[in-house]
DRENDODREN-554010 format. One line per field, with one value per residue (C-alpha): residue number from 1; residue in three letters; z, y negated, x negated. Coordinates in steps of 0.5 Angstrom, whole numbers. Each point is the difference from the previous one (the first is absolute). Layout:
BEGIN
k	NUM;...
r	ALA;...
up	Z;...
north	Y;...
east	X;...
! end
This chain:
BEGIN
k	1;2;3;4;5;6;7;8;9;10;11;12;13;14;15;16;17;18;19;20;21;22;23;24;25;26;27;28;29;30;31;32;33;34;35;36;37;38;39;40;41;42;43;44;45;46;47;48;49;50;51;52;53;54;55;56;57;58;59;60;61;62;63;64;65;66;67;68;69;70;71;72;73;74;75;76;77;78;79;80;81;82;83;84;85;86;87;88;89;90;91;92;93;94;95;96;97;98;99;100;101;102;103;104;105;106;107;108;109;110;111;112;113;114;115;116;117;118;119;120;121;122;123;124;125;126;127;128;129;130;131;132;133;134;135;136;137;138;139;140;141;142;143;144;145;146;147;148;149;150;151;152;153;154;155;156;157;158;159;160;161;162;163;164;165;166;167;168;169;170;171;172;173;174;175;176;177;178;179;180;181;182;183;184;185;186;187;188;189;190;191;192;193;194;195;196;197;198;199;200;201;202;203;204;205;206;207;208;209;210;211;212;213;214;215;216;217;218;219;220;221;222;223;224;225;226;227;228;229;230;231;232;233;234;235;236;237;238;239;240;241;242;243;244;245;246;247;248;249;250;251;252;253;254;255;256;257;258;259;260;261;262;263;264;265;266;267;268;269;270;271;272;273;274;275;276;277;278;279;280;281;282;283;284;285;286;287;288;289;290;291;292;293;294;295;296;297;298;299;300;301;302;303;304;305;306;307;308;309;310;311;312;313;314;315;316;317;318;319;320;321;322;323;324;325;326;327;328;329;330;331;332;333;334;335;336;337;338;339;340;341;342;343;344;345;346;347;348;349;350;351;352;353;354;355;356;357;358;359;360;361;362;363;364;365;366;367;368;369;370;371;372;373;374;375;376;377;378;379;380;381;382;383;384;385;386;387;388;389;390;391;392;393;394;395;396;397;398;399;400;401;402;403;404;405;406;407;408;409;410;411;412;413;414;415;416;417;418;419;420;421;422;423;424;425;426;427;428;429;430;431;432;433;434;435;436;437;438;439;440;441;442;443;444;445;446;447;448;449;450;451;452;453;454;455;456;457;458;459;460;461;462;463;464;465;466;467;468;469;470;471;472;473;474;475;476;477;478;479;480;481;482;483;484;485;486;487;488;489;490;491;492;493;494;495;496;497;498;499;500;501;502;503;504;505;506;507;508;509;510;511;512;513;514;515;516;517;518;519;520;521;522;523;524;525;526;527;528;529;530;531;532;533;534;535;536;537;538;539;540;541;542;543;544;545;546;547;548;549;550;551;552;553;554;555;556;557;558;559;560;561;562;563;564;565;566;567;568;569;570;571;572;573;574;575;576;577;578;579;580;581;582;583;584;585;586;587;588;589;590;591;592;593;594;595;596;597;598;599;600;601;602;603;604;605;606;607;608;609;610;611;612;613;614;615;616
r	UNK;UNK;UNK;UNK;UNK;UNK;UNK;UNK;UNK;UNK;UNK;UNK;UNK;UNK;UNK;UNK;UNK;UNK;UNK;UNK;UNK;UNK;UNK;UNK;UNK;UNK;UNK;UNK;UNK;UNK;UNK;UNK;UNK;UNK;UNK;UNK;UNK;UNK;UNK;UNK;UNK;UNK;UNK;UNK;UNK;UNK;UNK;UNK;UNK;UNK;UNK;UNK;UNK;UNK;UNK;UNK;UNK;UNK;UNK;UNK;UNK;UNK;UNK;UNK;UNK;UNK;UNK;UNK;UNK;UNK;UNK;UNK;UNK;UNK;UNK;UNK;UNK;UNK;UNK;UNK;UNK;UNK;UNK;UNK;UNK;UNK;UNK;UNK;UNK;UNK;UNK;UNK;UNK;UNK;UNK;UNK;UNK;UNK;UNK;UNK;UNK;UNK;UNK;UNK;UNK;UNK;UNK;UNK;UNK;UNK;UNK;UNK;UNK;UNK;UNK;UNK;UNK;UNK;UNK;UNK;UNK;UNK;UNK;UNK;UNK;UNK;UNK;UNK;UNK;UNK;UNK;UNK;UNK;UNK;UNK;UNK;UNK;UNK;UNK;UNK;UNK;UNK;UNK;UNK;UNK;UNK;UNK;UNK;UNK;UNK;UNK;UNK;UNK;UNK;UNK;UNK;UNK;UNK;UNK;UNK;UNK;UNK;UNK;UNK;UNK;UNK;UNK;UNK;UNK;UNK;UNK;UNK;UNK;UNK;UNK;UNK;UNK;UNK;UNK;UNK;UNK;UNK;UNK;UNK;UNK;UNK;UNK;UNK;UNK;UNK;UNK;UNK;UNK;UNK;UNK;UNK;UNK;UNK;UNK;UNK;UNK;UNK;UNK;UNK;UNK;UNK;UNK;UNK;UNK;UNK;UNK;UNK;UNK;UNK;UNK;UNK;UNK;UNK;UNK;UNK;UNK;UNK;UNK;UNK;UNK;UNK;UNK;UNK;UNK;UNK;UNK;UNK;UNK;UNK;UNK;UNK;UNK;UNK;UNK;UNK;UNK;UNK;UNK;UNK;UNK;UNK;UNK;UNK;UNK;UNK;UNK;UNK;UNK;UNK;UNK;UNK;UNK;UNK;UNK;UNK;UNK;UNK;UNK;UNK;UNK;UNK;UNK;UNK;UNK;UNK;UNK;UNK;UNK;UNK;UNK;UNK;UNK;UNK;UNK;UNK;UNK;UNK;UNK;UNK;UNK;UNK;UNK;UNK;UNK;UNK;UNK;UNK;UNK;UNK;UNK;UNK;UNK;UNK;UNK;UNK;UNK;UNK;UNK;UNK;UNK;UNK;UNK;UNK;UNK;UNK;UNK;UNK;UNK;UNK;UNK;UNK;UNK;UNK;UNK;UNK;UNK;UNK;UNK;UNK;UNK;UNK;UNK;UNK;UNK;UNK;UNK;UNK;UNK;UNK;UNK;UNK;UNK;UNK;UNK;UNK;UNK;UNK;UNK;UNK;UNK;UNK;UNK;UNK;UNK;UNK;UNK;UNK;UNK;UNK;UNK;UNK;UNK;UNK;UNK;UNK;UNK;UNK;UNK;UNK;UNK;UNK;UNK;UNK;UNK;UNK;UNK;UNK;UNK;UNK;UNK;UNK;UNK;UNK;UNK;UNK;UNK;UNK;UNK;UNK;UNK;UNK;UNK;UNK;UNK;UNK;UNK;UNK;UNK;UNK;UNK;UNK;UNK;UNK;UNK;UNK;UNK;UNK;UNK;UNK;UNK;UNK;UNK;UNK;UNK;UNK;UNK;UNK;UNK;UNK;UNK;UNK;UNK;UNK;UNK;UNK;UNK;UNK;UNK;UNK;UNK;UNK;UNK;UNK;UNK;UNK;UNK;UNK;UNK;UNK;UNK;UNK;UNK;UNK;UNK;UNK;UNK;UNK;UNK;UNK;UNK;UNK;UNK;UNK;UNK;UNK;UNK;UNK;UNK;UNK;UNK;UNK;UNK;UNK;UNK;UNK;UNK;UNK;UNK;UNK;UNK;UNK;UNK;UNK;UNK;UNK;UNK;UNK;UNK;UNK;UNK;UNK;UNK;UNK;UNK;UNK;UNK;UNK;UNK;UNK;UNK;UNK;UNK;UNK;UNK;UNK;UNK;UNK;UNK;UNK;UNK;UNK;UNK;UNK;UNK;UNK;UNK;UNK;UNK;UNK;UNK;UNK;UNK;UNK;UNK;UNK;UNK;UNK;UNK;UNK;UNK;UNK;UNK;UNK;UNK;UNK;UNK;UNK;UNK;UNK;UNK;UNK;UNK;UNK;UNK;UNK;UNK;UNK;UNK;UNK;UNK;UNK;UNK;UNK;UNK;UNK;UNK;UNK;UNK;UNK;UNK;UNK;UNK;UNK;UNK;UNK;UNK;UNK;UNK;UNK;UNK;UNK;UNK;UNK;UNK;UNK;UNK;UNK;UNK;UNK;UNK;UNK;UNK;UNK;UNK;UNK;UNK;UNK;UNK;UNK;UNK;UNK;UNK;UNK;UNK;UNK;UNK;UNK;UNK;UNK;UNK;UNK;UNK;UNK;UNK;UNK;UNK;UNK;UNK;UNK;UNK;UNK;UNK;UNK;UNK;UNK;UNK;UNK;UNK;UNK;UNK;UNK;UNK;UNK;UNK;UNK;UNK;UNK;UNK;UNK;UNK;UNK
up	0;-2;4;-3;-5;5;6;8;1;7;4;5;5;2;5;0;1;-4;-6;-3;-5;-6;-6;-7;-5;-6;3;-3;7;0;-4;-5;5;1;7;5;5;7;4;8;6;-5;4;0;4;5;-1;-6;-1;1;-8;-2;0;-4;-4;-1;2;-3;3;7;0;-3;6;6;-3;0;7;2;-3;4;-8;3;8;5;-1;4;-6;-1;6;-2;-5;-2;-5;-5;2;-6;-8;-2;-8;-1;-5;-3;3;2;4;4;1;3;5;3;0;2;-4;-8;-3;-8;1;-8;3;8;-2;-1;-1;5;-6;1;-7;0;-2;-5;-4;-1;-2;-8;1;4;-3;3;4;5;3;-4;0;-4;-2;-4;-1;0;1;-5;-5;-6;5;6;6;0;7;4;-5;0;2;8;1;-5;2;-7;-5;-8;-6;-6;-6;-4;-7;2;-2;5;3;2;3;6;1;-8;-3;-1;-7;0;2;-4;-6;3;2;-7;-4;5;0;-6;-3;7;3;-1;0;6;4;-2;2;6;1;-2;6;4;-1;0;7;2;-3;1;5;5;4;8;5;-3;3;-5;1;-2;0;1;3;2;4;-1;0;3;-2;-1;-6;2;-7;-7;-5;-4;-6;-1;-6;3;-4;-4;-1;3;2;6;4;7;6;7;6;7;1;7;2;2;-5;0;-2;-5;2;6;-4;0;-6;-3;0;-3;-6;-2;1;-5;-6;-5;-2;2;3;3;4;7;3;0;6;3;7;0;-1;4;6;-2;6;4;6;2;5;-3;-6;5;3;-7;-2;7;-3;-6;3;-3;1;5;-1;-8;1;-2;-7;1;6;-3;-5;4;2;-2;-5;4;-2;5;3;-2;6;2;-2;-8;2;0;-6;-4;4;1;5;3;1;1;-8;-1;3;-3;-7;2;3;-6;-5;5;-1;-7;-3;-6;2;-3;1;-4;1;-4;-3;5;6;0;-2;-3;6;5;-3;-1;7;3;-5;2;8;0;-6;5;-6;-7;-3;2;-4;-8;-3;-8;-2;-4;-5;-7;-4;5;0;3;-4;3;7;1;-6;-7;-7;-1;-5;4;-4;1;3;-4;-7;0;-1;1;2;4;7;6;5;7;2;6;4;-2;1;8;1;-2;6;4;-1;1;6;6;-2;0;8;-3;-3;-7;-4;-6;0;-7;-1;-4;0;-3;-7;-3;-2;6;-3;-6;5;5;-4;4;5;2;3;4;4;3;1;3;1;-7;-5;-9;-6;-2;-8;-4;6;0;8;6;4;6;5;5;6;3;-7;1;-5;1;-5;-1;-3;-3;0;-3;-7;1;5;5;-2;-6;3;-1;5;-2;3;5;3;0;3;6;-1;4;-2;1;0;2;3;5;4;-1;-5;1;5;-3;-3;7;3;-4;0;7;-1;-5;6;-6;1;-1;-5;-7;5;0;-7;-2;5;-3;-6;0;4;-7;-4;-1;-2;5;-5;-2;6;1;4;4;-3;-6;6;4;-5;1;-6;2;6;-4;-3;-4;0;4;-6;-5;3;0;-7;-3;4;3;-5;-5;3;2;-7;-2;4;-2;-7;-4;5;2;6;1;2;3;3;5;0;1;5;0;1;5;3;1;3;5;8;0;7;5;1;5;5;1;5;6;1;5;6;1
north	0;-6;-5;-4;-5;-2;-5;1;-3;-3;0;-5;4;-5;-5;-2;7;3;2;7;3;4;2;1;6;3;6;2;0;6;-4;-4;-6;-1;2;-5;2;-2;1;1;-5;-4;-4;3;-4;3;0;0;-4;2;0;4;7;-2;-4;5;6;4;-5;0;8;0;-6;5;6;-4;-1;6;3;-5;-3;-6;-2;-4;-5;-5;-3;-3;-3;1;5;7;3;5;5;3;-2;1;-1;-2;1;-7;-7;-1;6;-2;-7;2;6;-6;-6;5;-5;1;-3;0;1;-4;-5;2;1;-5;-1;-4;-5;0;3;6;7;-1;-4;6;5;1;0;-7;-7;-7;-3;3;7;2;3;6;5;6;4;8;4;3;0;5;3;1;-5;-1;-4;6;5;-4;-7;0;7;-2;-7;-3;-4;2;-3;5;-2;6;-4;-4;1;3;-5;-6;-5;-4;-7;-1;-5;0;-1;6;4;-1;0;8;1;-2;4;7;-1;-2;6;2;-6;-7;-6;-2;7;-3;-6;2;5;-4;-5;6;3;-8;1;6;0;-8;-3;5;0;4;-4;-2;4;5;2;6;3;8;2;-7;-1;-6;2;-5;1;-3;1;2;1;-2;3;7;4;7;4;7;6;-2;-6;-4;-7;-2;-7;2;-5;1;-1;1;1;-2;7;-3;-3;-5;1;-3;-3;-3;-5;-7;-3;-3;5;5;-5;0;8;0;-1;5;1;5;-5;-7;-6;-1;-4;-6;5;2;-3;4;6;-1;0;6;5;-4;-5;-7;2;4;-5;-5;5;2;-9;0;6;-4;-6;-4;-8;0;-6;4;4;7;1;7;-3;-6;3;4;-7;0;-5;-5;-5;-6;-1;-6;-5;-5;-5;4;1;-8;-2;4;-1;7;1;5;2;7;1;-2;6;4;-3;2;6;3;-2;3;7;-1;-5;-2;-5;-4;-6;0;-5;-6;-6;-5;5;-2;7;-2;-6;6;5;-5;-2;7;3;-6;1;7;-1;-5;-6;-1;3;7;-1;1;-3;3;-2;6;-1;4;1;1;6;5;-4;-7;5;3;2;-2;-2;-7;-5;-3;-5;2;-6;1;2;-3;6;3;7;4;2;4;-5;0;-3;-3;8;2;-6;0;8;-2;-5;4;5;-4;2;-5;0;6;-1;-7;1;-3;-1;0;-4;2;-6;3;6;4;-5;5;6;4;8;-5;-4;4;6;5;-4;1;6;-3;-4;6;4;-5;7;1;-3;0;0;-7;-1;-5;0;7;-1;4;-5;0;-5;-3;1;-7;-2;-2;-2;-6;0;-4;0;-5;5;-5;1;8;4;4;5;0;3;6;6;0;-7;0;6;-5;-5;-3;-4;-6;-4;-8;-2;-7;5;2;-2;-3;-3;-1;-6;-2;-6;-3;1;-2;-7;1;-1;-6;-4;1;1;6;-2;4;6;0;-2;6;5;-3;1;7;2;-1;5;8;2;2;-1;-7;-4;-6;1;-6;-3;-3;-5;0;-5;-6;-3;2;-6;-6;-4;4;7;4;-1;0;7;3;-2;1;7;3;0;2;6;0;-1;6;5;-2;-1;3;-1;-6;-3;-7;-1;-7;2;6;-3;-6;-4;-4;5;3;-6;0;9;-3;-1;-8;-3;-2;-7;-5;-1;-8;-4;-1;-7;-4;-3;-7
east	0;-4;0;-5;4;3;-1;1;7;2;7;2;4;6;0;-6;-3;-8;-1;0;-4;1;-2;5;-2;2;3;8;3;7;5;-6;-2;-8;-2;-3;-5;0;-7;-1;0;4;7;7;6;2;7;5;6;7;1;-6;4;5;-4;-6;2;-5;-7;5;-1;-7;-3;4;-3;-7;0;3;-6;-5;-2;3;-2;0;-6;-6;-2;6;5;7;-1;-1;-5;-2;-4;-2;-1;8;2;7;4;1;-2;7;-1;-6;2;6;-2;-5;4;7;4;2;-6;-2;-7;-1;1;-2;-7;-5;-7;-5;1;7;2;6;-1;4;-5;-3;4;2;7;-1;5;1;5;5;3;6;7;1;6;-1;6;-2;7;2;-5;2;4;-4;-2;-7;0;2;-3;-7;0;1;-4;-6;-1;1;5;0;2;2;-3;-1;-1;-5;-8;-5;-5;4;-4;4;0;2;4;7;-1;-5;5;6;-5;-1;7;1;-5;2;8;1;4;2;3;6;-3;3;-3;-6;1;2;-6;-6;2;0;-6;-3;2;-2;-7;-2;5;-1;-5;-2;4;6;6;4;7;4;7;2;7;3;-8;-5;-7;-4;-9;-6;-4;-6;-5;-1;5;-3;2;1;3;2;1;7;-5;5;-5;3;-3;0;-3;-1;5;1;6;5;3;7;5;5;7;1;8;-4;-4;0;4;-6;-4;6;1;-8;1;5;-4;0;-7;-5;-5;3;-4;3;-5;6;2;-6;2;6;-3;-7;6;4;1;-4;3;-1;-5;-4;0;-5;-3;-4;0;-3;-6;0;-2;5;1;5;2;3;7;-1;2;3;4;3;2;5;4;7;2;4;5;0;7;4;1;6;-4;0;7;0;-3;4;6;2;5;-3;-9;3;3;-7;-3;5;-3;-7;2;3;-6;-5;4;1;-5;6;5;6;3;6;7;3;-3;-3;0;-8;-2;-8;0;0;-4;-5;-1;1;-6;-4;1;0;-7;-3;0;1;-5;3;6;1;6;3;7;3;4;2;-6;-4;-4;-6;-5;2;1;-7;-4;0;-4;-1;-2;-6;-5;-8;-3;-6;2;6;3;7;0;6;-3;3;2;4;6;3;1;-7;-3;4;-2;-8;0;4;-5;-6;-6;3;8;2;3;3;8;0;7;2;6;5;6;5;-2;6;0;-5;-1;-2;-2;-4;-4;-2;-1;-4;0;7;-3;-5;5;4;-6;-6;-5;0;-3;0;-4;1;3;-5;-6;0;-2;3;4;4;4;-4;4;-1;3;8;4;7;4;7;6;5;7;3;-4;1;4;-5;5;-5;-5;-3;-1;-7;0;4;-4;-6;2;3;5;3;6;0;7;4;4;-5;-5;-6;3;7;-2;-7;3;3;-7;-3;4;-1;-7;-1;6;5;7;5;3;-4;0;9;-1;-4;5;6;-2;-3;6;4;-4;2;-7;-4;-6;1;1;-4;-6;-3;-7;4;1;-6;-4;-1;3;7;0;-1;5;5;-5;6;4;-5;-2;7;1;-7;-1;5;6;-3;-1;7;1;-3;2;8;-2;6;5;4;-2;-1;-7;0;7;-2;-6;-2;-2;6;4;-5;0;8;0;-5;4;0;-3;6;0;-1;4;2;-3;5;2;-3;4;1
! end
């Protein structure tokens, strides 16, 4: 085992502990990762974290079986700790960083030399930049599941590859691949396959790298490893070629109706081979409690002044409760309907508003979004209206001039709703409520605009394959949507089932509270008199249907309230809409209408009473 190449590495024992000493070789350990040599005399921490059995099971077994075989003992040299007591060889870096920190450790990145550059500088297989997520599905692959049959009792993850040339270097290009994907599948796979095939085993053989963390299903259970070696070739007898790298695997797995949503949306991509690195705290905390969780920060010699990423990534999306003094602002006559409206989209994501003209059904979705969302910025407004469609919606081809040569091309660009998920997905939003808020939203064609995405409002853990991008989408479930409904102009009788099922619905109506007594405080408010208020019941107390009731907001303008603009109002906005409603029939607008009219219904002030004459 030459040891030669490579130079002595150190690791630091956590808080603060010594430095132990090991040596990488060239050995192929039992599943394919290179062995690492650990001399005597050198540091063992003394005790091991809570997690260290569920995160690593097979080095918690190993650093038992060591002390109890005295290969590790008590120690003079180092205060505090345990050591080796002869030469041990590990089976991967991993492996002996762990059995000596008793913590899960990469041993990549754990070892380092005097001069501070990590072990994996040195390996072939090395690449730049951060730990990975990864899932690789292997359940019934031509017809057998490789995780139970190979993966969990081999220590390893594979990907099928059985056109593919023999002698595949790591770390080529995307373009390199799909030139050998084209050239080795040309008769044998679609063009989509390829497609697919190409991005996957770029994945496999230049993305992956030892340390990342890689995940797999078999029988409704995640599986949860660590990979461990560089990615390896191999062409059995059928010369099948099979890409195949290193893994040491966690030994319980997680139910997989038990999985946070977020996590169950990215598993739900059908490919082989898919990213999940977006999800990484979630996972880097499955099985384990919040304690245990800052027990191995506290080993990790985290700053403790930085929230732990596995933890606060458990913290419950909250929607703020809407205060009397919101209640106030709004003039809702109870902050209690308030929390109703909020309760029912943090269950069901969806709402709308929906009643007669007037009745402030956009006012109120955008103040409650902007309270519940913590500002503006949150909240994104689009108007429906009957040519709308999936492309204005979320995703569609645009002509788009090129600013350098003037040129104009058709380029796929987003819309409000992707452009709104995007945000809410960023690093640093993801606890912060954003809403996307839909004014007449039954005047389009719902099925046409939102297309697959219909799908996604109903089920929030899944995701789909995307029309014009191709990509894998899904709700963010900080993402909720408002929409409103002017039942004058189509009935909700209209509305699908489809919908119906989506959405919560709740009613504005002058009939009922909050806004049947809407207008009244708010003339309470400005120091106004009554008098609109009885106008507007009077005049709501003459018309039969339900849906063309007159709501409020017609009156709360500030124009209705200088010389005349009550009956400018009344002829200019709310009679036409009277006139509408009664078109065909032979009703006398201005007669069951008007303000005079009105005016006339309305019980007069009793009279004064004389002054009683004074007595000589």
């Amino acid at each position: 085992m030459a040891t030669e190449q490579y130079p002595e590495f150190h690791l630091r024992l956590p808080n603060g502990g010594p430095e132990a000493r090991g040596r990488q070789t060239d050995e192929m350990g039992t599943n394919g990762s290179r062995r690492f040599v650990v001399g005597p005399g050198q540091p063992v921490r003394a005790d091991a974290v809570p997690s260290f059995a569920k995160r690593v099971a097979s080095a918690h077994r190993l650093r038992e079986q060591l002390i109890s075989e005295g290969r590790i003992k008590q120690t003079q040299t180092w205060p505090g700790c345990l050591e080796t007591a002869d030469t041990i060889t590990f089976n991967s870096s991993s492996e002996a960083a762990a059995v000596l920190t008793g913590s899960s450790s990469n041993g990549w990145t754990g070892w380092k030399t005097k001069d501070g550059r990590p072990l994996g500088d040195f390996m072939p297989d090395a690449s730049w930049g951060p730990n990975r997520a990864w899932l690789v599905r292997g359940s019934n692959v031509t017809g057998m599941d490789l995780v139970r049959r190979a993966w969990l009792p081999e220590g390893r993850i594979s990907l099928a590859a059985s056109q593919l040339r023999q002698g595949v270097e790591p770390r080529i290009s995307k373009e390199q691949v799909r030139t050998l994907v084209q050239e080795d599948y040309e008769s044998t796979a679609t063009y989509s396959q390829k497609q697919d095939l190409a991005e996957e085993l770029h994945a496999f053989l230049s993305r992956m790298k030892p340390g990342d963390t890689v995940c797999t299903i078999s029988e409704s259970l995640l599986y949860v490893g660590e990979i461990t070696g560089e990615v390896e070739q191999l062409e059995s007898e059928d010369r099948r070629s099979n890409l195949r790298r290193p893994v040491t695997w966690q030994e319980d797995g997680h139910p997989y109706n038990n999985l946070p949503e977020e996590l169950q949306q990215k598993l739900s991509i059908q490919h082989d081979v898919v990213e999940l690195t977006s999800v990484q705290a979630v996972i880097d905390g499955l099985g384990l409690t919040d304690e245990e969780l800052a027990d191995e920060a506290k080993v990790m010699e985290s700053d403790p002044s930085m929230e732990i990423p596995a933890i606060s990534v458990r913290r419950e999306l909250e929607l703020p409760e809407p205060t009397d003094e919101l209640a106030g602002e709004l003039h809702v006559h109870d902050a209690d309907w308030l929390r109703e409206v909020r309760d029912l989209l943090a269950d069901e994501h969806q709402l709308v508003l929906y009643g007669p003209p007037g009745t402030g059904k956009t006012y109120l979705a955008l103040k409650l979004a902007e309270f519940l969302g913590g500002g503006p910025e949150q909240v994104k407004l689009v108007q429906f209206h009957p040519s709308y469609a999936y492309e204005d919606f979320f995703e569609g081809f645009r002509p788009q001039e090129d600013p350098v040569s003037r040129e104009v091309a058709f380029r796929l660009t987003a819309g409000p709703l992707r452009e709104l998920a995007d945000l809410a997905t960023r690093e640093g939003n993801r606890h912060i409520p954003h809403f996307l808020i839909i004014d007449e939203i039954n005047r389009a064609n719902l099925a046409k605009v939102f297309g697959e995405l219909y799908f996604l409002l109903e089920y929030r853990d899944k995701s789909v394959r995307l029309t014009y991008s191709g990509d894998d989408f899904w709700l963010p479930p900080n993402l909720f949507v408002i929409g409103t409904m002017n039942t004058a102009d189509r009935s909700i009788a209209l509305v699908d089932a489809a919908m119906r099922r989506r959405f919560a619905f709740v009613e504005l109506s002058p009939r009922t509270e909050p806004t049947r007594g809407l207008l009244r405080r708010w003339l309470a408010s400005q120091n106004r008199a009554a008098e609109p208020a009885d106008l507007l019941d009077a005049l709501n107390s003459r018309i039969d249907a339900p849906d063309f009731r007159i709501g409020p907001s017609y009156l709360m303008k500030k124009g209705v309230y200088r010389d005349g603009g009550l009956e400018r109002t009344w002829r200019t906005k709310i009679l036409p809409l009277l006139e509408e409603h009664h078109y065909g029939e032979d009703v006398d607008i201005e007669k069951r209408y008007g303000l005079a009219a009105l005016r006339r219904s309305l019980p007069q002030p009793l009279s004064e009473p004389p002054a009683p004459e004074s007595s000589a």
